[in-house]
C-alpha positions, 0 to 999 in steps of 0.5 A: 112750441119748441122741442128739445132734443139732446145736441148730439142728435142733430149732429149725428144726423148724416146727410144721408139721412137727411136726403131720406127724410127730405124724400119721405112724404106721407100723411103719417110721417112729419115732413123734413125741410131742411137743416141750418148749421151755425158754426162754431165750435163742437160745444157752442154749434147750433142746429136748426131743424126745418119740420112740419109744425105738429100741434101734439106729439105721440109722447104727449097722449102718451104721457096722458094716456088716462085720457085715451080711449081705444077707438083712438089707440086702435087709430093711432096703431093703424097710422103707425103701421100705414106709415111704416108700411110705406117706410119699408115699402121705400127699403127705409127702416126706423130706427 
């Protein structure tokens, strides 16, 4: 499954950014290989984004949070704050 994201975030991410992303591993946080530009124009230039394949994202069990139960939700909140946790821990923040 392909996800869509507005065209100008992928060209407003900075290759700083990008080494922090390449540096960032844990368990928590989806892994960033790498980005593949295409050239062209600013309107018809293509990005490609190398990531770890995720089967579901945290906006779909939100978008079905009927089906969520609090032993799950309380899970989710404690692998969000681990990963933070280990973000801040490297002086990274998210944003």
């Amino acid at each position: 499954m392909w996800e869509i994201c507005r065209k100008d975030f992928y060209f407003r991410l900075s290759p700083r950014e990008e080494d922090i992303l390449g540096q960032l591993q844990h368990e928590n946080i989806v892994m960033f290989y790498g980005r593949i530009d295409k050239p062209g124009d600013k309107k018809n230039r293509t990005v490609w984004l190398a990531m770890e394949l995720c089967h579901w994202s945290l906006g779909d069990l939100i978008k079905r949070k009927r089906d969520l139960k609090w032993i799950p939700v309380s899970s989710l909140t404690r692998q969000i704050a681990q990963a933070l946790k280990y973000m801040h821990g490297k002086k990274i923040a998210h944003r």
